[in-house]
C-alpha positions in Angstrom: -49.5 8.7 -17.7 -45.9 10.8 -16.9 -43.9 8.6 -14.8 -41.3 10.8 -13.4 -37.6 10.0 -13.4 -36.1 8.9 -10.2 -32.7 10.8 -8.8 -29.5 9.8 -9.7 -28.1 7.5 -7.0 -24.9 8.0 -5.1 -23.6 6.0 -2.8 -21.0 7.5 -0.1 -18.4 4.7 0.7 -17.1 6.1 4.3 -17.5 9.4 6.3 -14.1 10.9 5.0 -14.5 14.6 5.8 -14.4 15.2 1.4 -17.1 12.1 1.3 -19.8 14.0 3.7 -18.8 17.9 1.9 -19.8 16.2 -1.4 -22.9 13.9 -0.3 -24.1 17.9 1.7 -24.4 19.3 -1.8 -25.7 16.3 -3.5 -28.3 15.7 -1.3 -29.8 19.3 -1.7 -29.3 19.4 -5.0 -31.7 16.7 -5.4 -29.8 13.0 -5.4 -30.3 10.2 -4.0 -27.6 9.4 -1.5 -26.9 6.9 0.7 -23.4 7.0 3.0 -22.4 3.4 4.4 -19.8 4.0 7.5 -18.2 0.7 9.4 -18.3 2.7 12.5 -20.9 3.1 14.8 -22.9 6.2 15.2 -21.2 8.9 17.5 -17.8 6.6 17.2 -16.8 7.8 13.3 -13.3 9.2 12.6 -10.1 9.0 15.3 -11.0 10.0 18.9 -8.8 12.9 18.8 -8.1 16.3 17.3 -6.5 17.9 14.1 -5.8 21.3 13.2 -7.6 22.8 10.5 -8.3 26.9 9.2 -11.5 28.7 10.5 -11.8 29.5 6.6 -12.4 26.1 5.2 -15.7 26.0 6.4 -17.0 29.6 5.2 -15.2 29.0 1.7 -17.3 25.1 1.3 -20.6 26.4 2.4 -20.5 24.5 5.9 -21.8 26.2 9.2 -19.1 25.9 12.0 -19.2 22.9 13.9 -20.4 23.6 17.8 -17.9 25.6 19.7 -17.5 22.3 22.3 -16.1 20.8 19.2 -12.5 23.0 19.1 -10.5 25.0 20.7 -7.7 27.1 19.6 -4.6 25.9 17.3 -1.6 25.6 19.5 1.9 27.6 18.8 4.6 25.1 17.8 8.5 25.1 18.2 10.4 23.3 15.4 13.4 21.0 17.4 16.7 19.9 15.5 17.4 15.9 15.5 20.6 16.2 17.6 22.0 19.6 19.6 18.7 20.8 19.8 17.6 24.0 18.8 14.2 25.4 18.4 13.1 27.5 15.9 9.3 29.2 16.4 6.8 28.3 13.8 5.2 31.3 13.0 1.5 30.9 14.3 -1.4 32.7 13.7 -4.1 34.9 14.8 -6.7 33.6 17.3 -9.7 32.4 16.2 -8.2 31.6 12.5 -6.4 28.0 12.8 -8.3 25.6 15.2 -8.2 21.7 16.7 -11.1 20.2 16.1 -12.4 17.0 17.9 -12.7 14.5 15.0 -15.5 12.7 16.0 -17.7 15.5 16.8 -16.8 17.3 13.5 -18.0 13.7 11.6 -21.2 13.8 13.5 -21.8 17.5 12.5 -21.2 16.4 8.9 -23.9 13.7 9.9 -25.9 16.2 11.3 -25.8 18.0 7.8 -26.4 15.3 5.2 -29.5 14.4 6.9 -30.9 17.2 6.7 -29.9 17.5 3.2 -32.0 14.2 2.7 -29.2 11.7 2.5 -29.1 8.5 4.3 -26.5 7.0 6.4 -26.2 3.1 7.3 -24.1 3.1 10.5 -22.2 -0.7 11.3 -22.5 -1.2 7.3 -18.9 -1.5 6.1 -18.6 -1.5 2.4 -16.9 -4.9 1.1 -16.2 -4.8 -2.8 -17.1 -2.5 -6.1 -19.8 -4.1 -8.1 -18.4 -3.5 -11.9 -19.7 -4.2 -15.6 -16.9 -4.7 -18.0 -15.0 -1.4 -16.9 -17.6 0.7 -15.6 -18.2 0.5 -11.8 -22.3 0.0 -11.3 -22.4 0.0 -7.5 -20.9 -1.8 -4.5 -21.3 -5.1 -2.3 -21.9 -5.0 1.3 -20.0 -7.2 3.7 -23.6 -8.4 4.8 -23.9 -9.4 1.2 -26.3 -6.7 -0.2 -25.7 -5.4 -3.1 -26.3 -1.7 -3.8 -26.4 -0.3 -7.5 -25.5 3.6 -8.0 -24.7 6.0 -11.0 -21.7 7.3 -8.9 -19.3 5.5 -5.8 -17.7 8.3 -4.2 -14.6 6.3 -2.1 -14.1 8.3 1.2 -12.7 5.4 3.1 -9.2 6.7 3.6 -5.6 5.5 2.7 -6.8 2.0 3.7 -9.8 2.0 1.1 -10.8 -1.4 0.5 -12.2 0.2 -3.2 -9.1 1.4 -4.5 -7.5 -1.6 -5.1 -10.3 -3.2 -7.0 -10.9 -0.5 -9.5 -10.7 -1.9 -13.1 -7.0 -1.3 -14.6 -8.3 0.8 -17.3 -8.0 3.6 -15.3 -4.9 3.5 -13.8 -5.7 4.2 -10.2 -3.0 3.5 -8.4 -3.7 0.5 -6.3 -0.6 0.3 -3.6 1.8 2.8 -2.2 5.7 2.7 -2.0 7.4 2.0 1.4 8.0 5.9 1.7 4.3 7.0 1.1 3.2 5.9 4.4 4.4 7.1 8.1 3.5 4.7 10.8 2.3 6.4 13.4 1.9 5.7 17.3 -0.6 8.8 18.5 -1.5 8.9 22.1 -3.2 11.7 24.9 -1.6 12.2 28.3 -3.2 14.7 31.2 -1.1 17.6 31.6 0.8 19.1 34.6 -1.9 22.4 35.0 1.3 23.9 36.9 3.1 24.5 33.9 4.0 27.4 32.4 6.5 28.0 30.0 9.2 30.1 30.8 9.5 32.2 27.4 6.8 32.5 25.0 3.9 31.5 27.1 1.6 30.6 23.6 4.1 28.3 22.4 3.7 25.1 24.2 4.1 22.4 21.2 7.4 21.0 20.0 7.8 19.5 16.6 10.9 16.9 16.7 12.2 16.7 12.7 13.8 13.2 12.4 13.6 12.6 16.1 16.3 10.7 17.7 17.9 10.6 14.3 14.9 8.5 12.4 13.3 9.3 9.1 10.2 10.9 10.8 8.7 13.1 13.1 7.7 13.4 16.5 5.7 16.0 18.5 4.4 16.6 21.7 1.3 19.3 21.2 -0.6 20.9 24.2 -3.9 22.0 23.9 -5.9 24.4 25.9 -7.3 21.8 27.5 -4.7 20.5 29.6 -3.8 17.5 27.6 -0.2 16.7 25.6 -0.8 14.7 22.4 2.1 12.9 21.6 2.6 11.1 18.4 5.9 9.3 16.6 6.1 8.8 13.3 8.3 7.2 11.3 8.7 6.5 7.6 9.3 2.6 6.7 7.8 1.5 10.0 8.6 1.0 13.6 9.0 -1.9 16.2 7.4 -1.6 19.4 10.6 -1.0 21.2 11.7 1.7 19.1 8.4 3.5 19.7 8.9 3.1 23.4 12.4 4.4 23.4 11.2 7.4 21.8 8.3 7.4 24.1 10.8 7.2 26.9 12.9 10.1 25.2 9.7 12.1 24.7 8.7 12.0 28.6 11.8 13.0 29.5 11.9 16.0 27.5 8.8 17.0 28.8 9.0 15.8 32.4 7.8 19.2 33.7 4.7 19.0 31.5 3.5 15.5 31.4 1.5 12.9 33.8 1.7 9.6 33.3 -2.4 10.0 33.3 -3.6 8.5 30.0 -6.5 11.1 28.3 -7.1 8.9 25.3 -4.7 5.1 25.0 -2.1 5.0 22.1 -2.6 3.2 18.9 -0.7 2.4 16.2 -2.1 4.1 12.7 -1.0 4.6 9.0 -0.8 8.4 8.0 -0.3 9.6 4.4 2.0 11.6 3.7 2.4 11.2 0.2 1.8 13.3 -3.1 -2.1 12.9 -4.7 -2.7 10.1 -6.5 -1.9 10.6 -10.3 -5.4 9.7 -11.0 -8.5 9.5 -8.6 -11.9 9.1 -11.5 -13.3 6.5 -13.5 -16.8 5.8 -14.9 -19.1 5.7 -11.8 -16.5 5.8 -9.4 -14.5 8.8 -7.8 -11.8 9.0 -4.8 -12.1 12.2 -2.4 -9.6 13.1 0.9 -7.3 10.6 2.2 -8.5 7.6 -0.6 -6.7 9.7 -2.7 -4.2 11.0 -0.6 -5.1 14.6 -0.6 -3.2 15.5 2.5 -0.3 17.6 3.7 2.5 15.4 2.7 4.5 16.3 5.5 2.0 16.0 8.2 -0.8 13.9 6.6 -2.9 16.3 8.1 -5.6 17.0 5.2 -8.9 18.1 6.8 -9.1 21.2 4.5 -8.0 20.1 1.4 -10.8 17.2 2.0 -13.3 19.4 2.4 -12.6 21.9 -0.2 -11.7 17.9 -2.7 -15.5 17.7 -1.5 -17.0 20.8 -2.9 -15.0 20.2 -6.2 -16.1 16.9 -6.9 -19.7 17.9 -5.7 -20.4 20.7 -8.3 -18.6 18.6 -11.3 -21.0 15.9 -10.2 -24.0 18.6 -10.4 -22.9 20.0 -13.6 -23.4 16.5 -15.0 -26.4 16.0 -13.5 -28.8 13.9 -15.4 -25.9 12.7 -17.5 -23.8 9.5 -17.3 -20.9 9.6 -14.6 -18.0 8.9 -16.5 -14.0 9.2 -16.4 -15.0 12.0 -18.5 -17.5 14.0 -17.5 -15.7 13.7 -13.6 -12.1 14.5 -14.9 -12.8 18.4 -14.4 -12.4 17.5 -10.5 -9.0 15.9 -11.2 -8.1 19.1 -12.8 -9.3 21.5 -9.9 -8.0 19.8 -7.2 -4.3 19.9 -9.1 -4.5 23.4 -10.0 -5.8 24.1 -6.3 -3.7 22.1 -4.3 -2.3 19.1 -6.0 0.6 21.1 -7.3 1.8 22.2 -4.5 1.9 19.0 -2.8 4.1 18.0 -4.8 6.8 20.6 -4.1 5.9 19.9 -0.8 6.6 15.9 -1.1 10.1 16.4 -2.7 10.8 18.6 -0.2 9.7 16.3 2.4 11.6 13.2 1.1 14.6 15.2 0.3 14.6 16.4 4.7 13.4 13.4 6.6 16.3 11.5 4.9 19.0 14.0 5.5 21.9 12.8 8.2 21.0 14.1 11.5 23.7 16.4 12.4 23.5 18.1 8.3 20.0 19.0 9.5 21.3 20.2 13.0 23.8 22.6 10.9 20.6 23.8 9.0 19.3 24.7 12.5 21.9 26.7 13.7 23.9 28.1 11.1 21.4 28.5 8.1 17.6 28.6 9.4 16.3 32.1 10.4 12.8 33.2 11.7 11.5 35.1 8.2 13.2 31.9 6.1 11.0 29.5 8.5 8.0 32.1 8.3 7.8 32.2 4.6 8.7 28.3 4.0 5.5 27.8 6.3 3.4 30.6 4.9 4.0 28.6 1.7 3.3 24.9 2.9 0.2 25.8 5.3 -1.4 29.1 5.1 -1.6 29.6 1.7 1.8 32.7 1.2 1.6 33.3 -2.5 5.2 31.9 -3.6 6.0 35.0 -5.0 5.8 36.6 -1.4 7.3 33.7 -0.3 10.2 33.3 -2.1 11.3 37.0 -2.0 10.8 37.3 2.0 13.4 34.1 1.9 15.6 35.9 -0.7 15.5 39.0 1.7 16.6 37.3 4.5 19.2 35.0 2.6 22.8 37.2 3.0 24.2 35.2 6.4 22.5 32.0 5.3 23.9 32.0 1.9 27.5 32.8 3.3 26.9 29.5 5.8 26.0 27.6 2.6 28.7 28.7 0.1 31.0 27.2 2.8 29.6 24.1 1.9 29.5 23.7 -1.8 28.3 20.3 -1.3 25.1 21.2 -0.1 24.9 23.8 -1.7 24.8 22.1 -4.4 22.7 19.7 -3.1 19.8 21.8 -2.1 20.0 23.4 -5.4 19.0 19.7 -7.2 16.2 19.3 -4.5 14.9 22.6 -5.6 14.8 22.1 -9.3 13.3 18.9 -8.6 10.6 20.4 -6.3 9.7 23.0 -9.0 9.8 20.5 -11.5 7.5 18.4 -9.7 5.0 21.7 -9.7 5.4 22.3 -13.3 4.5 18.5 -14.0 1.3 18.2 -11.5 0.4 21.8 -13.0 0.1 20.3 -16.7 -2.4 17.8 -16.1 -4.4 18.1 -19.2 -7.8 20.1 -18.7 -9.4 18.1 -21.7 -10.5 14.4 -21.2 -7.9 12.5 -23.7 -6.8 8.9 -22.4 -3.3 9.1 -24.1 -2.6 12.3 -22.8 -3.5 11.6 -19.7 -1.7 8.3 -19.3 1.2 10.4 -20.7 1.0 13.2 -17.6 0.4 10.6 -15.3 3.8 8.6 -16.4 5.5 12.0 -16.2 4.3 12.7 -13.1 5.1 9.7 -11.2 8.6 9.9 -12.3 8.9 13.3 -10.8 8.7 12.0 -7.3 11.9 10.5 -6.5 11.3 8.0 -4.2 14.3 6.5 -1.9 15.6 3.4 -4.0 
């Protein structure tokens, strides 16, 4: 008698947006998969929005989540720390950049894995990787079950429980650096429906760089809807007090736009806004999205580069399938996502690290003497909306002749910027030379190098 072989099992450790892409396409193609979330159903994910390109969706294979579920992106200003100037952040069409409601965009990812046949276990928070010698063979419930699986795909986010448990072998990094993490404070305040603003009507969102002179961000972003989400971020943490002084600054600012009527109650929350990790796969176990830190480092926003993580790691997975799920036969994800994306989050990391710790009133002479519209244009082009450099870096060259004059009268910075730059491009060169065949030297090599081309603040 033919007994027929069961499906590989996979086992979905958190609704991360890259987790659900992945267990979509795993689930048709004919796994087993079961997703454990901590969350209750219809309560999955922050209870806010993030932006995210129209495109992301068509390019992964995903139908559009329901049109309750967005609304358009909003136009932003960029403010200087001190004298404040704003620049406009070049926006983009309608209909091609959206905010999208968290929540309802995890339970249209639900929506989708069940009916590509996977399970989900709702209030079943994953406690600990189950592991033989150096192979991980499954993972422990906190209620004490213990679930076996040929794969552990960890979508739990920057505060993964897994991570820190995988075997050393691997050389996963396990903890992050004071400057990898911004604390945030994120809350939702009813909007004056009165207000209009008096030039550019589309742009109604202010993006503070190093607001009231801290390494961080702030921003106050309107939505269509009539509310102002505010968040403050800070590298190296905040007290309470200094977020409510910068609250306090933040109101005032906007005192023709705000109510004090709370939409959604702040929280404190850790955002990412590091480079990708140096290495995210090991046998049976791989890190998609935020577990891995696959987010804009600037922002931490990383919706898009989840899902797209998702589909990579999804058809590496199905290329393998009926094969053991090894460091090995999973290290062609690795090498997608850095050829993709990972490279240029590294420039973008330098260049982050190299701004939000600039003195104030250095990057309040950036603002006014140096920064034009095309330089901003193509320096955003680049970071978010996918510019080619090429087109980049000649629309910044075209538009250099009064900024270059401002910076030769500073040969100091000059020269400055100059070292951040090499650095940035060296960073890209390194992340671009992650080896494409699986060779443990080699790779313990590039992932050496590549941690050393970050320079973090001593």
């Amino acid at each position: 008698m033919a007994f027929k072989k069961k499906p590989q099992h996979i086992v979905v450790a958190g609704m991360g947006q890259g987790g659900m892409v992945a267990a979509i396409y795993l689930g048709k193609a004919g796994f087993s998969v079961d997703i454990y979330e901590q969350a209750k159903e219809g309560e999955v994910s922050h209870p806010w929005t993030d932006d995210t390109p129209v495109a992301v969706f068509e390019r992964c294979g995903i139908p559009m989540p329901p049109k309750e579920a967005y609304v358009q992106k909003s136009n932003w200003y960029w403010v200087s720390p001190g004298k404040p100037r704003r620049l406009k952040f070049p926006g983009t069409a309608p209909g091609v950049e959206i905010s999208i409601d968290r929540r309802m965009l995890s339970a249209h990812f639900a929506s989708l894995a069940k009916e590509a046949g996977c399970k989900i276990h709702y209030e079943t928070p994953v406690k600990k990787l189950m592991t033989s010698g150096d192979k991980i063979v499954g993972v422990e419930l906190e209620n004490g079950k213990k679930v076996s699986a040929d794969l552990v795909i960890d979508a739990l986010g920057i505060n993964s429980v897994l991570r820190p448990q995988a075997p050393a072998k691997w050389g996963i990094p396990a903890h992050e650096a004071d400057d990898d993490l911004m604390l945030g404070y994120r809350a939702f305040f009813k909007m004056n429906p009165n207000y209009v603003p008096p030039e550019y009507p589309d742009y109604r969102a202010c993006m503070y760089l190093k607001h009231m002179g801290g390494a961080g961000l702030s921003w106050c972003n309107v939505s269509p809807n009539n509310t102002m989400d505010m968040l403050i971020g800070r590298l190296y943490g905040m007290t309470e007090a200094d977020m409510e002084e910068m609250k306090k600054d933040l109101f005032e600012r906007h005192a023709d736009q705000l109510t004090d009527e709370v939409v959604i109650p702040g929280r404190f929350i850790k955002i990412g806004t590091r480079y990708t990790l140096c290495k995210f796969v090991a046998d049976g176990y791989a890190l998609v999205g935020d577990s891995a830190f696959m987010s804009i480092p600037l922002t931490g926003c990383g919706i898009e580069s989840s899902m797209d993580a998702g589909v990579y790691l999804a058809e590496t997975v199905i290329a393998n399938k009926g094969h053991e799920m090894n460091a090995k036969s999973l290290w062609p994800y690795q090498v997608k996502f850095f050829h993709k994306k990972g490279a240029l989050f590294a420039l973008i990391d330098v260049l982050k690290r190299w701004v939000l710790n600039l003195d104030g009133d250095l990057v309040d002479w950036v603002f006014y003497k140096v920064a034009s519209p095309k330089i901003v244009e193509s320096i955003s082009g680049m970071m978010f909306r996918g510019m080619s450099p090429i087109i980049g870096v000649f629309n910044i060259l075209t538009a250099l002749p009064f900024s270059l004059a401002q910076l030769f009268s500073k040969p100091s910075i000059l020269k400055e910027i100059g070292g951040v730059l090499k650095a940035g491009i060296h960073a890209v060169l390194v992340a671009f030379k992650v080896p494409t065949k699986y060779n443990e030297q080699k790779i313990n090599e590039w992932a050496a190098e590549y941690e050393a081309a970050i320079p973090h603040k001593k």
